[in-house]
C-alpha positions as CSV (number, residue, x, y, z in Angstrom):
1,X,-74.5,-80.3,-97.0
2,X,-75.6,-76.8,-97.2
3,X,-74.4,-73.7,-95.1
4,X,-77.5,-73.7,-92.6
5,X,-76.5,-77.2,-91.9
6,X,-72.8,-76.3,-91.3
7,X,-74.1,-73.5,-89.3
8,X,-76.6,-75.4,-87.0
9,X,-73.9,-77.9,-86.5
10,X,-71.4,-75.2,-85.7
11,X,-74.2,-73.9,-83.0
12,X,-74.6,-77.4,-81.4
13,X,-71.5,-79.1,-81.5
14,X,-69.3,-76.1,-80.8
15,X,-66.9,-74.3,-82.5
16,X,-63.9,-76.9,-82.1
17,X,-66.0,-79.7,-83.5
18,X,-66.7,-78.0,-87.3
19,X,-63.4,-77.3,-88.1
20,X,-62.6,-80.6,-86.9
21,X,-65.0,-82.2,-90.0
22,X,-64.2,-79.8,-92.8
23,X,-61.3,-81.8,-94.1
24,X,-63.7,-84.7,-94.1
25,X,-66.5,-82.8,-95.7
26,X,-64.1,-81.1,-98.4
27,X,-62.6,-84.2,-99.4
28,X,-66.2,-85.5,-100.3
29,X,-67.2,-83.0,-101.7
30,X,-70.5,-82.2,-98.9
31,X,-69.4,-78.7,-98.9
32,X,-68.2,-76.2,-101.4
33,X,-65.1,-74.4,-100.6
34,X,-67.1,-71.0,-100.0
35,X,-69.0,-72.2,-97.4
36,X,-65.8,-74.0,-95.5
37,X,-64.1,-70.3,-95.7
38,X,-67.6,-68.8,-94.3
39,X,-67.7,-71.4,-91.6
40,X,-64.2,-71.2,-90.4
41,X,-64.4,-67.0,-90.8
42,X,-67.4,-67.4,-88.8
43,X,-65.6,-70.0,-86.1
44,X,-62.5,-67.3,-86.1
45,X,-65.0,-64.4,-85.2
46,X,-66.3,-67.0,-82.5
47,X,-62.7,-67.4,-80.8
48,X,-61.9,-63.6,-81.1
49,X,-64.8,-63.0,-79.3
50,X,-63.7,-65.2,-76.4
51,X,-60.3,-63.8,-76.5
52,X,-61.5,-59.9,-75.9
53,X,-63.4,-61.5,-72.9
54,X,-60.2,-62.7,-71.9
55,X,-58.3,-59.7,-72.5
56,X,-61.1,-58.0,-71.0
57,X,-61.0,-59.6,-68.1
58,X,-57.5,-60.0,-67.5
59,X,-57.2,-56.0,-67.9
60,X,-60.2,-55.9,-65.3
61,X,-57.9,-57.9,-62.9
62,X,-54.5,-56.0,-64.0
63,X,-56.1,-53.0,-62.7
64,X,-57.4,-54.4,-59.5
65,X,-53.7,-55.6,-58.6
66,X,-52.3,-52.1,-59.4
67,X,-54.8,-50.4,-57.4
68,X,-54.0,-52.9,-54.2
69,X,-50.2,-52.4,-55.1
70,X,-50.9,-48.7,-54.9
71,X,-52.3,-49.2,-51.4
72,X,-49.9,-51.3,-50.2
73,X,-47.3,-48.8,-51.5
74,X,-48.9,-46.0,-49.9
75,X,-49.2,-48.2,-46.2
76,X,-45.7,-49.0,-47.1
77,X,-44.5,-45.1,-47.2
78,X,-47.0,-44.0,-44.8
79,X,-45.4,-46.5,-41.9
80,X,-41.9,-46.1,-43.3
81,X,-42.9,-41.8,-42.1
82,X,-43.9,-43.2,-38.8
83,X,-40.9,-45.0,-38.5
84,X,-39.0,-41.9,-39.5
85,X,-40.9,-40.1,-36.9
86,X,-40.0,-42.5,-34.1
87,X,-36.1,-42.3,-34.8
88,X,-36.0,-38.8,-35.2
89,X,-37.8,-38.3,-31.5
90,X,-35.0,-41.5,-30.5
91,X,-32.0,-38.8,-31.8
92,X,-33.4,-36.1,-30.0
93,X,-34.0,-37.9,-26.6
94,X,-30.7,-39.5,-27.2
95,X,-29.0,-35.8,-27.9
96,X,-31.0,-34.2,-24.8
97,X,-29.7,-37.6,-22.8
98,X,-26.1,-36.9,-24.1
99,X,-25.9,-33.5,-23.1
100,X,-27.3,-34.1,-19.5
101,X,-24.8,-36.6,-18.9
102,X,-22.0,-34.3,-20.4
103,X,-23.4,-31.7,-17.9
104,X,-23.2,-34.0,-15.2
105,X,-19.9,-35.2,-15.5
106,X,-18.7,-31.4,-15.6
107,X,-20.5,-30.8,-12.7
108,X,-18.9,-33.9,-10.9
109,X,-15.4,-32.8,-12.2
110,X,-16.0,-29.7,-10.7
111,X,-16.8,-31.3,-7.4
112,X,-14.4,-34.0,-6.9
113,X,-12.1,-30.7,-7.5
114,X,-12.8,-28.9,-4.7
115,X,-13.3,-31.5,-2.2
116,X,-9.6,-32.7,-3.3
117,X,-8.9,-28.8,-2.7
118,X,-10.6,-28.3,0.5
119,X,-9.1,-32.1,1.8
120,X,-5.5,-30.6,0.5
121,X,-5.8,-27.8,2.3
122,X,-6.8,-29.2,5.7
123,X,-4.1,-31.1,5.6
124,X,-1.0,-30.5,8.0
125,X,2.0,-28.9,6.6
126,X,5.0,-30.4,6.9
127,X,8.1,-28.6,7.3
């Protein structure tokens, strides 16, 4: 068996099937060593091929995925901002709120003082 014979069996059969038959081949003697290391060189080159597309592809789709986790991690921090937002206006109502109520307790203070004052003083004296 010549090379172009290994090779057009390489081409139809596939690249997993050659290899498979060089042991076979060698052993008999169908095949000089020289053409077994060009045929298995030539079946390496054939499966390094397919790994770059793999590698190719699989760097393709790493890329994708960061870009979507860079969206989701911008969404993320933009909403986290609005939430920020929201609490911050919460404090200040809750401050405003706080302060009204302090006022109005003052106020009331001031109030129930008075009328205790004004209900003292109508009050009969005893003597």
């Amino acid at each position: 068996m010549d090379i172009t014979e290994l090779m057009i069996t390489l081409v139809s059969k596939g690249t997993d099937y050659a290899p498979t038959q060089l042991p076979t081949l060698l052993r008999n003697k169908e095949v000089s060593r020289e053409d077994a290391e060009l045929l298995l060189l030539y079946t390496m080159a054939s499966d390094m091929r397919n790994m770059y597309k793999y590698v190719v592809e699989s760097y393709k789709e790493t890329t994708e995925m960061h870009k979507d986790l860079n969206e989701g991690f911008k969404d993320l921090n933009d909403r986290l901002k609005s939430i920020d937002e929201k609490l911050d206006f919460i404090i200040s109502q809750l401050k405003v709120l706080n302060t009204n109520i302090s006022i109005t307790y003052e106020l009331t203070s001031k109030i129930m003082a008075r009328l205790m004052e004004s209900s003292m003083s109508s009050l009969p004296k005893s003597t």
